[in-house]
N, C-alpha and C positions, 0 to 999 in steps of 0.2 A: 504401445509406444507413448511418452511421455509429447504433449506440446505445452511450448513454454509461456505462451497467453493463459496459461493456469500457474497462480501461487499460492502455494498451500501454506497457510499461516499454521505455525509451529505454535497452539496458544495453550501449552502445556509447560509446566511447573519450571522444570529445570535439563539441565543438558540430555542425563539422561534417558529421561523421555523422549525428551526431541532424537533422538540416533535411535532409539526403539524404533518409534514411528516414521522415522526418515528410511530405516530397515525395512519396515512393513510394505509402506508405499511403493520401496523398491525403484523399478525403471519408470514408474507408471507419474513418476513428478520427476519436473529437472531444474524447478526455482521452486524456493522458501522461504517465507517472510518469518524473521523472527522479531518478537517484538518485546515491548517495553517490561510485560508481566512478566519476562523471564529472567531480566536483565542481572538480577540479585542471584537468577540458578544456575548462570554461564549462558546467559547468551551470545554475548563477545565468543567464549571458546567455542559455543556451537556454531556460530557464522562463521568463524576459520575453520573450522572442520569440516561443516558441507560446500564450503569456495574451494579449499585449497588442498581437500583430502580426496573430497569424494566427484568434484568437479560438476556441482551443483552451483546453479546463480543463487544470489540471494540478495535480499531486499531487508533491510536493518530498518524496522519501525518505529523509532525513537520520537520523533513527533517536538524536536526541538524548537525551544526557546526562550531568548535571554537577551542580554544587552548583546550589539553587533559582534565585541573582541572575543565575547566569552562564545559565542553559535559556531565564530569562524575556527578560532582555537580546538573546539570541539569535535567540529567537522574536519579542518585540518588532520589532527590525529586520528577519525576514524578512517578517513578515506585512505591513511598506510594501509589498513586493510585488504585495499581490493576490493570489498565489494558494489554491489552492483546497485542498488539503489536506497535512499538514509530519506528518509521525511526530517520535514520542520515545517515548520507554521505557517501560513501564507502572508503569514505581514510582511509588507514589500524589505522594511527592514532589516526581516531575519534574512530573506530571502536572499539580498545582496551578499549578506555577511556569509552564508553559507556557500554560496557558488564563488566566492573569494578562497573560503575555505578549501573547496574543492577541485580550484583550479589545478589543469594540469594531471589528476586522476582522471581514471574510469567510473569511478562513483557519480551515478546521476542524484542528482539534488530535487525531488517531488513534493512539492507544496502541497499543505493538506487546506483542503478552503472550507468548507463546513463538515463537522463528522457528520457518520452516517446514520449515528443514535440518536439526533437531535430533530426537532419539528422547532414551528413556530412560537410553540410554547417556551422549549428552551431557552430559545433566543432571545425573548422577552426577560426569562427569568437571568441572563447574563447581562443585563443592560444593551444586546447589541441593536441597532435602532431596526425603527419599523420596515415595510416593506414586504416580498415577497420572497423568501426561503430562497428560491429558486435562480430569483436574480440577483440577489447577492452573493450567493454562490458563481453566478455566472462572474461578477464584477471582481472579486475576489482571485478568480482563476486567471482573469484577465491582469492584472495587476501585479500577482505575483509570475508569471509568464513576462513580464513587459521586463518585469526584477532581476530574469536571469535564472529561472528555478527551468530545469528541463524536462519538466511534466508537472503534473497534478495529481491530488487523489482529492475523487468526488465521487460521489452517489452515480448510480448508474442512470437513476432518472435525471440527473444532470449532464450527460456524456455525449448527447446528439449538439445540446445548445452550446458547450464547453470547443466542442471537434471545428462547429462553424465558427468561431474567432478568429479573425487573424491574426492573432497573438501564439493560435494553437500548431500552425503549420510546421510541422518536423516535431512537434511536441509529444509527446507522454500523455496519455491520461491510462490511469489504474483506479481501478474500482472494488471497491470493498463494499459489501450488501451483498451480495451475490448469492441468490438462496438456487439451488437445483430445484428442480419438481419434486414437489412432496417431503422439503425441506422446512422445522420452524423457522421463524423468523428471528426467534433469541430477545437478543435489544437491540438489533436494527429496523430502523423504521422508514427505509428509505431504500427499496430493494428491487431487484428486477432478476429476471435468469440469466442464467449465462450465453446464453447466441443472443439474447436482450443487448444484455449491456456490450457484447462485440459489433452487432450490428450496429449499435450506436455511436459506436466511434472509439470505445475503448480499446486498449494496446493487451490490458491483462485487467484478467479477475483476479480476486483475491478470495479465497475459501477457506474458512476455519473448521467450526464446529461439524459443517456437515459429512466433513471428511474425516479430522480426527478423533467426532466420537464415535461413528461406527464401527460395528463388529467387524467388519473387513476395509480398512481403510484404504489400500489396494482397489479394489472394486469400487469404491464411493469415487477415486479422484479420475478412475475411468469412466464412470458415468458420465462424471462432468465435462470429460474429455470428449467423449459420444454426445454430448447435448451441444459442445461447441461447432462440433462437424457437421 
């Protein structure tokens, strides 16, 4: 049996890989993130086809942003879609313009406040100012939540400190890093296991690689299912 605090990130080429592997996985996933690497191989058509075909949730990875008219306009039109939850940026600014966008759908609007590939070096090397990784990720979640965005995506080492805000109450947070036992780490550097990051306050994990490179992708996304229980 599929539980939906598991999202198994589609992070393969073009549509139809994603229905290959959306076939393989079977009952065993019943939300899928598709994201931005696909978008050029139908990821629009493969999001309508596991929402509206095969009656799978989905979560559209797009990681939006631009000036307010152009994010709202954007989100506007994806949220005809249906589905079920679309990222952009946590700057308080996109963040308004997106849940304007969205108003009136079912598309939840998730702030992304530091990726998960980054450390303190990064951050340096983007000009963003000093401080501690961790707390500005906190200050960030807080800020986009105060925005209007109805969750978050952050690191799971950030998901106990993100859940105690009271910004976060009725909130979202999803977590991407998510490595199972005896999983690489890839280029996430920022990672914890899956009853990790539930216990800490997340709503859903997000699993890519460790799911869909395996030889039985099926069996990988019940593992993960079994380490949540």
């Amino acid at each position: 049996m599929s539980d939906d605090r598991l999202i198994v990130a589609l992070d393969v080429p073009n549509v139809v890989q994603g229905l290959e592997l959306a076939d393989r996985i079977g009952d065993a996933a019943s939300f899928y993130k598709v994201g931005l690497g696909m978008l050029t191989g139908g990821g629009f058509a493969l999001a309508n086809e596991l929402k509206h075909e095969r009656g799978k949730r989905v979560f559209l990875d797009m990681k939006l942003f631009d000036i307010g008219a152009t994010v709202e306009a954007a989100v506007r039109g994806i949220a005809q879609h249906g589905l079920d939850f679309l990222t952009v940026h946590g700057d308080p600014q996109v963040v308004r313009a997106a849940a304007n966008g969205a108003a009136g759908s079912q598309t939840k609007i998730l702030a992304v406040t530091i990726l998960t590939s980054l450390d303190r070096a990064d951050l340096d090397a983007n000009l963003i100012r000093p401080g501690d990784l961790a707390e500005i990720t906190l200050e960030r979640a807080a800020r986009a939540l105060a925005a209007g965005a109805d969750g978050v995506i952050a690191s799971p080492q950030e998901a106990a400190m993100i859940r105690a805000l009271p910004e976060a109450a009725g909130k979202l947070i999803v977590t991407p890093g998510v490595r199972p036992a005896g999983a690489a780490l890839g280029d996430q550097k920022r990672v914890a296991k899956p009853a990790t990051a539930i216990a800490d306050g997340a709503d859903h994990i997000v699993v890519g690689r460790p799911i869909w490179q395996a030889a039985d992708p099926r069996a990988a996304a019940q593992a993960v299912i079994a380490e949540l229980k």
